[in-house]
DSSP file (Angstrom, degrees, kcal/mol; ACC not computed):
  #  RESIDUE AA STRUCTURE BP1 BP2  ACC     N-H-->O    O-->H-N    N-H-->O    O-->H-N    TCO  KAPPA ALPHA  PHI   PSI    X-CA   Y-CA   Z-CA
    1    1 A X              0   0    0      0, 0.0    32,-2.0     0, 0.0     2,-0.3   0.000 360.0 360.0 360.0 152.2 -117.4   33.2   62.0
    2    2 A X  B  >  -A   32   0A   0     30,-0.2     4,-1.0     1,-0.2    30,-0.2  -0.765 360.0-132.9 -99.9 152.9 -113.7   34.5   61.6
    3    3 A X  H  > S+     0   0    0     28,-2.5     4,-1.7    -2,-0.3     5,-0.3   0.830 109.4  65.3 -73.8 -46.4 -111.1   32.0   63.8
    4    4 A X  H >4 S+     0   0    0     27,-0.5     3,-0.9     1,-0.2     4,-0.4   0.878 100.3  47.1 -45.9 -47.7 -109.7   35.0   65.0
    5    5 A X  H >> S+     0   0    0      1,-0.3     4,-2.1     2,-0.2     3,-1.8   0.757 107.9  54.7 -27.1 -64.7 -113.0   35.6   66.8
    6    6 A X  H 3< S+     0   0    0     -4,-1.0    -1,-0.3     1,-0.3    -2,-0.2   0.729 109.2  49.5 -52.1 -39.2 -113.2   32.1   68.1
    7    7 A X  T << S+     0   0    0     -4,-1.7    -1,-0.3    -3,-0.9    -2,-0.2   0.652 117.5  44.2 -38.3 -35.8 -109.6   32.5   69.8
    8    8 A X  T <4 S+     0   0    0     -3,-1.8    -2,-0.2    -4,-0.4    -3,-0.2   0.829 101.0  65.2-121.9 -50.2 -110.7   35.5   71.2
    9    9 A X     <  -     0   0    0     -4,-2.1     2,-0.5     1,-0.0    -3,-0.0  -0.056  57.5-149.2 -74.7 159.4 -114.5   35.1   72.7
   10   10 A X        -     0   0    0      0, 0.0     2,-0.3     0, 0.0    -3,-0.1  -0.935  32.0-149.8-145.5 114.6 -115.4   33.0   75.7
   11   11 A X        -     0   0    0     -2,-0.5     4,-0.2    -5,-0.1    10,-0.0  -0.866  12.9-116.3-104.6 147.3 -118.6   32.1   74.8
   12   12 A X    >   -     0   0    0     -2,-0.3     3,-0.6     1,-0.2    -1,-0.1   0.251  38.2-118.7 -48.9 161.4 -122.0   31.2   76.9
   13   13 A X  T 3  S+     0   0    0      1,-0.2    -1,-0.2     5,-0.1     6,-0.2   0.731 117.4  49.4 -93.2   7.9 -123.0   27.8   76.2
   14   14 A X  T 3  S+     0   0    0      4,-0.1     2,-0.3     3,-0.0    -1,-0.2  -0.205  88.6 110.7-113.7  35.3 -126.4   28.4   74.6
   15   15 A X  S <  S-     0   0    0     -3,-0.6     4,-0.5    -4,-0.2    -4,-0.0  -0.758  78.9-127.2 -90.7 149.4 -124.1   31.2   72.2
   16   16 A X  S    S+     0   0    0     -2,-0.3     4,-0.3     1,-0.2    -1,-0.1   0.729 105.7  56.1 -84.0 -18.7 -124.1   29.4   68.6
   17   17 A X  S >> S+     0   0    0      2,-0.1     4,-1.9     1,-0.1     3,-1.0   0.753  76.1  89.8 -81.5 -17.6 -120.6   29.6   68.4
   18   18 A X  H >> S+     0   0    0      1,-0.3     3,-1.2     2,-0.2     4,-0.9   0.780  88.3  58.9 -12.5 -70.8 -119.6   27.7   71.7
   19   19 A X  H >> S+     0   0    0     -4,-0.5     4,-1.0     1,-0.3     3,-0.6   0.714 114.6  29.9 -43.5 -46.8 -119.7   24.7   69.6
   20   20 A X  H <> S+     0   0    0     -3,-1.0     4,-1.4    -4,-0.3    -1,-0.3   0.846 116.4  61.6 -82.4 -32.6 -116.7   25.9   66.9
   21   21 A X  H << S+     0   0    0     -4,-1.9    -1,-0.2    -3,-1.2     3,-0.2   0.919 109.2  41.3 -66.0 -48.4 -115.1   28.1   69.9
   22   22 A X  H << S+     0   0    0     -4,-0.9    -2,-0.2    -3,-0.6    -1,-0.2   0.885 121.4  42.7 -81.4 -51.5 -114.5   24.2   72.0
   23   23 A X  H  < S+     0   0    0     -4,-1.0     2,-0.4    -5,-0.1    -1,-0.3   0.505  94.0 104.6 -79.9 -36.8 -113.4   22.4   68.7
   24   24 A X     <  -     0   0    0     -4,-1.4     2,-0.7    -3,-0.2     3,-0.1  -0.517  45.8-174.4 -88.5 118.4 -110.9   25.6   67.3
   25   25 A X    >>  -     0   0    0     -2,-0.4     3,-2.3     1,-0.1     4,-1.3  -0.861  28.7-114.2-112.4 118.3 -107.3   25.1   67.7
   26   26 A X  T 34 S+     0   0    0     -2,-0.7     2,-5.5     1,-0.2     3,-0.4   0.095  99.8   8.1 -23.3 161.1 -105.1   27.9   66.8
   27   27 A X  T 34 S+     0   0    0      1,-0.2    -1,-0.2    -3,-0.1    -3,-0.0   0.435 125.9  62.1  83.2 -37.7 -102.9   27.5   63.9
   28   28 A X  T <4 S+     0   0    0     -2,-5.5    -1,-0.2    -3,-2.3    -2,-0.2   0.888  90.6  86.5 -98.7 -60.2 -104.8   23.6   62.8
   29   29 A X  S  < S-     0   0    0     -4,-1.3    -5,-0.0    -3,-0.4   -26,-0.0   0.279  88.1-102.5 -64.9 171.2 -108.5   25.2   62.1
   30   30 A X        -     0   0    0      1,-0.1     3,-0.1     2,-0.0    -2,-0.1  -0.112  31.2-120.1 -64.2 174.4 -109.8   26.8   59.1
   31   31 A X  S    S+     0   0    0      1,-0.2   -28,-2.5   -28,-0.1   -27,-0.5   0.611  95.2  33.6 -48.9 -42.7 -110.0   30.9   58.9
   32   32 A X  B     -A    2   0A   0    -30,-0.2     2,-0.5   -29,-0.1    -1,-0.2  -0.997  67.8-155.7-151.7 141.7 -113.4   30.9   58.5
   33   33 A X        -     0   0    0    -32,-2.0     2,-0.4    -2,-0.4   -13,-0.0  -0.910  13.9-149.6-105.0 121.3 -116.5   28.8   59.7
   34   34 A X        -     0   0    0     -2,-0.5     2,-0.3     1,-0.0    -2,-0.0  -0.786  10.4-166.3-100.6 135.6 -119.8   28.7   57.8
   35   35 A X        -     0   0    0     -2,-0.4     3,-0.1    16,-0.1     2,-0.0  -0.964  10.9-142.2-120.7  98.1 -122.7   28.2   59.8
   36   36 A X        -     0   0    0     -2,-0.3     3,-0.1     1,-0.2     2,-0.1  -0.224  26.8 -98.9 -67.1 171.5 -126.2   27.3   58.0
   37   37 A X    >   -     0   0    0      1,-0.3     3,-2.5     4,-0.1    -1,-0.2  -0.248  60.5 -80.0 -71.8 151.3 -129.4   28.3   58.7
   38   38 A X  T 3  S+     0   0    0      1,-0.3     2,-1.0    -3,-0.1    -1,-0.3  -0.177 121.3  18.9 -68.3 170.2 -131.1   25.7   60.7
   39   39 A X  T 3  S+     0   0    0      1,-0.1    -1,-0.3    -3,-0.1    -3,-0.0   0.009 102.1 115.1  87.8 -34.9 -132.6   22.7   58.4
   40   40 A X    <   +     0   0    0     -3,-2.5     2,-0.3    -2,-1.0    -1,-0.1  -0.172  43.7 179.6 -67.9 164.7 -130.0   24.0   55.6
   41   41 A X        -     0   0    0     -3,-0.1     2,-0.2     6,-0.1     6,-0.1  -0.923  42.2-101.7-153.7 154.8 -127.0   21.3   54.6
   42   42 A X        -     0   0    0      4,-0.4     4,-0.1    -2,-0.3    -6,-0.0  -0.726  31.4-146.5 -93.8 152.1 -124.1   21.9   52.0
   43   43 A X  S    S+     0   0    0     -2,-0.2    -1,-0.1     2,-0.2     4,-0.1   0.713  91.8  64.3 -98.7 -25.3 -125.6   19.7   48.8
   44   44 A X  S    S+     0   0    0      1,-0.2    -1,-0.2     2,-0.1     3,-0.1   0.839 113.2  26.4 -41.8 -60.9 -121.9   18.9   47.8
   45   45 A X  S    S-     0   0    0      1,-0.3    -1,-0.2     3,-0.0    -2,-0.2   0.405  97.2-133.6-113.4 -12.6 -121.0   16.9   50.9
   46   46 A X        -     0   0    0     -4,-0.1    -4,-0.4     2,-0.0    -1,-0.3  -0.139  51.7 -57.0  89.9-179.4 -124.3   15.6   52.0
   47   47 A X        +     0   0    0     -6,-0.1     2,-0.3    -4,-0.1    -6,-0.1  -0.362  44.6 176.1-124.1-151.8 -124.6   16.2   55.8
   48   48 A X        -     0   0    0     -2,-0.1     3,-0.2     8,-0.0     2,-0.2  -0.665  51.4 -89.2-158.8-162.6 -122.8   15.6   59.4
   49   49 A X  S    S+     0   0    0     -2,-0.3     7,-0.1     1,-0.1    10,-0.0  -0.616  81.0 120.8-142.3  73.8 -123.6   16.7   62.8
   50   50 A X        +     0   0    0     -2,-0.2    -1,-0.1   -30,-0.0     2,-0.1   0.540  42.6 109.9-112.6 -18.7 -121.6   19.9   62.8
   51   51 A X  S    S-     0   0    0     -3,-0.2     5,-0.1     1,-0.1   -16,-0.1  -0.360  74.1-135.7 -86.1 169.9 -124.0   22.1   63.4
   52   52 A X  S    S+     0   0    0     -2,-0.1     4,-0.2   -36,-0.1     5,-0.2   0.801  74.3 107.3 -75.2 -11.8 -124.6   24.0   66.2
   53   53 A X  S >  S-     0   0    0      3,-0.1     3,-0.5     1,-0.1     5,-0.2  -0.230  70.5-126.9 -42.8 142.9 -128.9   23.1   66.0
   54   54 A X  G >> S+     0   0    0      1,-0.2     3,-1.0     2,-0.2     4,-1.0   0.844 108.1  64.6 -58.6 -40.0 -130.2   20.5   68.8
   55   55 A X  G 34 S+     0   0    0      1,-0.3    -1,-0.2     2,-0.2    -2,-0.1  -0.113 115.2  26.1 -87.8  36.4 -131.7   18.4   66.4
   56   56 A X  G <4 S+     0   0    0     -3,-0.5    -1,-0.3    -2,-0.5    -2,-0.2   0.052 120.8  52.4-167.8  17.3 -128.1   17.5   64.8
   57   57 A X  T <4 S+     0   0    0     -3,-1.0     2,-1.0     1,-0.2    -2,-0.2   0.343  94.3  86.1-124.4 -13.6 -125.8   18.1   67.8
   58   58 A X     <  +     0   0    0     -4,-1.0     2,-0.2    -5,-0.2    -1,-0.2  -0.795  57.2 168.8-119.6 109.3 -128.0   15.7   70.1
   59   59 A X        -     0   0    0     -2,-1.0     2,-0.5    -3,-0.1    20,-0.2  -0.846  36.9-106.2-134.8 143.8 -127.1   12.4   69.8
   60   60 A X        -     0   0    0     -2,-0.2     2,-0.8     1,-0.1    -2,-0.0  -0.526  27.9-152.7 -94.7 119.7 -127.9    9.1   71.8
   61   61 A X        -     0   0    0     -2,-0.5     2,-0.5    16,-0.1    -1,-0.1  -0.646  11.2-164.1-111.6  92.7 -125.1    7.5   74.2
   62   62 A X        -     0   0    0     -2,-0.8     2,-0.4     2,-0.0    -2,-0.0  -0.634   7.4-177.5 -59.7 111.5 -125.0    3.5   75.0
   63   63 A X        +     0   0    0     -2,-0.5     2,-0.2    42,-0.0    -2,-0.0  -0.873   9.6 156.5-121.3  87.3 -123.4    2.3   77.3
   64   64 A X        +     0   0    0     -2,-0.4     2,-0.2     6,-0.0     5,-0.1  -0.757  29.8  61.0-117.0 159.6 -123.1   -2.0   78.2
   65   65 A X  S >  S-     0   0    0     -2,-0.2     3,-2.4     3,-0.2    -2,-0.0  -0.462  81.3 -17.8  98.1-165.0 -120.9   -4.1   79.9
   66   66 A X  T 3  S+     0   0    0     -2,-0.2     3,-0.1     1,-0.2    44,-0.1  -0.174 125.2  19.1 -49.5 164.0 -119.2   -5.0   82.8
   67   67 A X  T 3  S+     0   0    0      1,-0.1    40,-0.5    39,-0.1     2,-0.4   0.627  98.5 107.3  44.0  27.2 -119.3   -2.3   85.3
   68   68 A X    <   -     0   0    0     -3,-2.4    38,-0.3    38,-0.3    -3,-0.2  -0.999  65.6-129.8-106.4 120.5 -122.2   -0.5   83.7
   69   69 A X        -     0   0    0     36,-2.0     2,-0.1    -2,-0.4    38,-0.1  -0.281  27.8-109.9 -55.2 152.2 -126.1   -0.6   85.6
   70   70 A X  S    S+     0   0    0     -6,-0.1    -1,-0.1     2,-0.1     2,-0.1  -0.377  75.6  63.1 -66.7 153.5 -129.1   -1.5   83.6
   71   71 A X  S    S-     0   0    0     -2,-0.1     2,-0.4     1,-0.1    -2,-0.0  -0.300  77.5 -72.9 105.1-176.1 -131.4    1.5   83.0
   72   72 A X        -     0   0    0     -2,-0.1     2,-0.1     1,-0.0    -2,-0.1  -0.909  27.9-150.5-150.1 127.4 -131.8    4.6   81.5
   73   73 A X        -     0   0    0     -2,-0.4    -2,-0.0     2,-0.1    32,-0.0  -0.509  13.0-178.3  80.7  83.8 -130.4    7.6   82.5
   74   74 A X        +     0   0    0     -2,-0.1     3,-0.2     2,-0.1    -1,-0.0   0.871  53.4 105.2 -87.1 -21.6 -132.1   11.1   81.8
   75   75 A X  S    S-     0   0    0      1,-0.2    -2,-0.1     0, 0.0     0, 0.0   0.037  85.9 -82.2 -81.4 159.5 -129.3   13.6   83.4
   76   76 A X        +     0   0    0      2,-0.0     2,-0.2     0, 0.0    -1,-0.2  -0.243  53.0 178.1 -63.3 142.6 -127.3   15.3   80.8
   77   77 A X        -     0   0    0     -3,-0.2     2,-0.3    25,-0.0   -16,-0.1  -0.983  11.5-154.9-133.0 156.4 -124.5   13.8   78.9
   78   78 A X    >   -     0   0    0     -2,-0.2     3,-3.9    22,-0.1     2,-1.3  -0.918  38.2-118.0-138.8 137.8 -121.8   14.5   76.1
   79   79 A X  G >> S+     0   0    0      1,-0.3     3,-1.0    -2,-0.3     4,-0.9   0.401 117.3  62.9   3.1 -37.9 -119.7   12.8   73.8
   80   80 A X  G 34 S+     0   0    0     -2,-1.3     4,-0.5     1,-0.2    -1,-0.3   0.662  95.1  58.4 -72.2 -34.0 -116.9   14.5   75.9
   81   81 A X  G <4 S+     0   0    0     -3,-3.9    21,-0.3    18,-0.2     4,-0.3   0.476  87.8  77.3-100.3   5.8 -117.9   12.6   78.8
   82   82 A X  T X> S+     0   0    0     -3,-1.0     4,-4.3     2,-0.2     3,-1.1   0.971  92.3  51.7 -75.0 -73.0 -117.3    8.9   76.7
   83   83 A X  H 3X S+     0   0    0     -4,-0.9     4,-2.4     1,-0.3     3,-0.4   0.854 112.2  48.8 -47.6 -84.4 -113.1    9.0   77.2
   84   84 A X  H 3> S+     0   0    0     -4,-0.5     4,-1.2     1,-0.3    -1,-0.3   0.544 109.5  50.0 -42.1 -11.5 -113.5    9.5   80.9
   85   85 A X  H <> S+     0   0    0     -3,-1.1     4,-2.3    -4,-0.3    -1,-0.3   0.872 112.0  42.5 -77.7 -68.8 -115.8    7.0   81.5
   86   86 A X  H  < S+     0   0    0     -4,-4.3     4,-0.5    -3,-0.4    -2,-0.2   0.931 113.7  57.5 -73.4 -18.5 -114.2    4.3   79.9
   87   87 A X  H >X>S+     0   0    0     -4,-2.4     5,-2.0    -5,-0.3     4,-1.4   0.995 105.7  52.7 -61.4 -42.4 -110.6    5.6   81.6
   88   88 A X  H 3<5S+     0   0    0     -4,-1.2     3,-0.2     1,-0.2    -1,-0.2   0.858 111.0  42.0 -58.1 -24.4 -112.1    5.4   84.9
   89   89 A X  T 3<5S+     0   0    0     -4,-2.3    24,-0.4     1,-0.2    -1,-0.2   0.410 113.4  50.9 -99.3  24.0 -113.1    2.0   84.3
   90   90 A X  T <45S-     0   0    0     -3,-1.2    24,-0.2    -4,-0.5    -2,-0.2   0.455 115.6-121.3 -87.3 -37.8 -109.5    1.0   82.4
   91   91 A X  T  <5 +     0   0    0     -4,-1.4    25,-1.6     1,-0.3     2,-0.5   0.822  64.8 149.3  48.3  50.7 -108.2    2.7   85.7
   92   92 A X  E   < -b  116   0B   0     -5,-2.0     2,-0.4    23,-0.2    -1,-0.3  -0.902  46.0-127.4-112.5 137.7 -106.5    5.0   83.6
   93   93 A X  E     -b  117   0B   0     23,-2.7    25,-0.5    -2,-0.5     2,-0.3  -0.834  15.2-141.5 -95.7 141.5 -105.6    8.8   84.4
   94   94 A X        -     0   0    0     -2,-0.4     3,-0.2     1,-0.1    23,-0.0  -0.676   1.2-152.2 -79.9 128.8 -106.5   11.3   82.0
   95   95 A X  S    S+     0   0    0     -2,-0.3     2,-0.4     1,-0.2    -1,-0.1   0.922  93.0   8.8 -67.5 -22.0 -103.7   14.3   81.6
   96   96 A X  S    S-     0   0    0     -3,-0.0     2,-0.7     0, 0.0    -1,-0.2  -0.993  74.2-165.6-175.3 111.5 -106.5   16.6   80.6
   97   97 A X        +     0   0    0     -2,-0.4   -17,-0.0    -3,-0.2    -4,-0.0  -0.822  14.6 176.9-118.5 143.0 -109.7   15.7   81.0
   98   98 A X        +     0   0    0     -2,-0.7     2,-0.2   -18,-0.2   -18,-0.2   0.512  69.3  36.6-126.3  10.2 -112.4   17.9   79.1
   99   99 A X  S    S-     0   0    0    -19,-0.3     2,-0.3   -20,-0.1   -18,-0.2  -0.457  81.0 -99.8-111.9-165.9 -115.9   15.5   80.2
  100  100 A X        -     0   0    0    -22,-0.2     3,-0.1    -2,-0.2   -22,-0.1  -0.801  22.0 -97.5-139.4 118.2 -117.0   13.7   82.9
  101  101 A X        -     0   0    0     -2,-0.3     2,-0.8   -17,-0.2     3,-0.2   0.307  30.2-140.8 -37.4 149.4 -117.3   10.5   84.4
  102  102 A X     >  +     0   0    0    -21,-0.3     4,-0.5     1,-0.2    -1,-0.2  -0.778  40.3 155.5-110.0  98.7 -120.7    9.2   83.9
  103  103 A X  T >4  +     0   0    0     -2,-0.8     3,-3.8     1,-0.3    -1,-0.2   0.891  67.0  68.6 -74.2 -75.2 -121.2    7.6   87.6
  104  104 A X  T 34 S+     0   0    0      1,-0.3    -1,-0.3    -3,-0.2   -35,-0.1   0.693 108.4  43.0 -18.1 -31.2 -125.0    7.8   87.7
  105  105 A X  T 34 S+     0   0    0    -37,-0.1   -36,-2.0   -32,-0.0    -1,-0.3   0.737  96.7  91.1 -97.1   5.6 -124.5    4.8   84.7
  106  106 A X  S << S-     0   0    0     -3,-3.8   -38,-0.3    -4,-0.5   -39,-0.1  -0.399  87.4-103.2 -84.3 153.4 -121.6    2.7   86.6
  107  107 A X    >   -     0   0    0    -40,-0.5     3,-0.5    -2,-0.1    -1,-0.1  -0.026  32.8-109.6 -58.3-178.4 -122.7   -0.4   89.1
  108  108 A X  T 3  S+     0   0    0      1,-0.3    -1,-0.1     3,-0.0     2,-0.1   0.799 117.9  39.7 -90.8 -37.3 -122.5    0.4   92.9
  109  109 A X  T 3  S+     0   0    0      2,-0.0    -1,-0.3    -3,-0.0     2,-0.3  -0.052  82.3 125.5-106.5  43.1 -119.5   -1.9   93.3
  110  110 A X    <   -     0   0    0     -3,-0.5     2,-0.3   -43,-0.1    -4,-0.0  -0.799  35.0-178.5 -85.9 146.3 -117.4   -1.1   90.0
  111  111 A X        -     0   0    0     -2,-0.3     2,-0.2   -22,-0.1    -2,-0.0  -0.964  38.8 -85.1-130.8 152.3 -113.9   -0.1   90.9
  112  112 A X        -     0   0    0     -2,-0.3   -23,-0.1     1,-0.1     3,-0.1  -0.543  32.6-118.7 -85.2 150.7 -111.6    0.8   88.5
  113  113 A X  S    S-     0   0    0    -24,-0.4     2,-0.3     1,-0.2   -22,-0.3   0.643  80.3 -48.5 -76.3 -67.2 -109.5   -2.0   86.7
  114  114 A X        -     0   0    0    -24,-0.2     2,-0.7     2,-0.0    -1,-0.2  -0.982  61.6-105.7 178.7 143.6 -105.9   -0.5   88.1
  115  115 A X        +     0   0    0     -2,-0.3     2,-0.3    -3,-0.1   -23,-0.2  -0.735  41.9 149.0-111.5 142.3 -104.2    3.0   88.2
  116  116 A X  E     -b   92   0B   0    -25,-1.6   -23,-2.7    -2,-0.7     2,-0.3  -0.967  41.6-112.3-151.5 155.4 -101.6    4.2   86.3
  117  117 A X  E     -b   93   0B   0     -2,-0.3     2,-0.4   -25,-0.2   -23,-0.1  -0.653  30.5-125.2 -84.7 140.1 -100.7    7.6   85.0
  118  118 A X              0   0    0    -25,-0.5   -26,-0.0    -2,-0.3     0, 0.0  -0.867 360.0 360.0 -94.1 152.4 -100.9    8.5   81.3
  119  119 A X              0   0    0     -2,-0.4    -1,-0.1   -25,-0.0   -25,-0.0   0.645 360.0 360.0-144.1 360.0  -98.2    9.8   79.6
């Protein structure tokens, strides 16, 4: 995929570029993104969980301590949704927040720690 491309499209989220589209920052990113065929890995660098495939993008999120419930938790989640979770219980505001809290895994009675603006 060409960077310009990724700048350019707004893609669905079951598109195989979403993933490089969310991640591509004008100016910082490569030109050009190689995307293997599924199962494939570069032999050089051994492999990562960059591709766009379910079975390397879908990864298992733990969550313990205070202000967390016991139990487990089917509804969708992602990495993205990690930072806001732990600001809300930090009592921290996010300027830009690009996840979501994960209530469904908070206690009934957690409130967050104190609020403050980030800046």
């Amino acid at each position: 995929m060409v960077g310009e491309a990724l700048e350019k499209g707004s893609f669905a989220p079951s598109d195989r570029a979403a993933p490089f589209a969310r991640s591509h920052v004008a100016g910082r990113s490569g030109d050009l993104t190689v995307v293997y065929r599924p199962y494939w890995i570069d032999d050089e660098t051994g492999t990562s969980h960059g591709t766009p495939y379910g079975y390397d993008s879908r990864v298992p999120l733990f969550l313990f301590g205070k202000g967390i419930a016991a139990g487990e938790y089917l509804e969708s989640a992602s990495p993205t949704d990690i930072a806001p979770t732990l600001a809300f219980l930090a009592g921290v505001t996010l300027p830009r927040v690009d996840g979501r809290v994960l209530t469904e895994g908070l206690s009934s009675d957690i409130r967050p720690a104190r609020t403050s603006s980030a800046r």
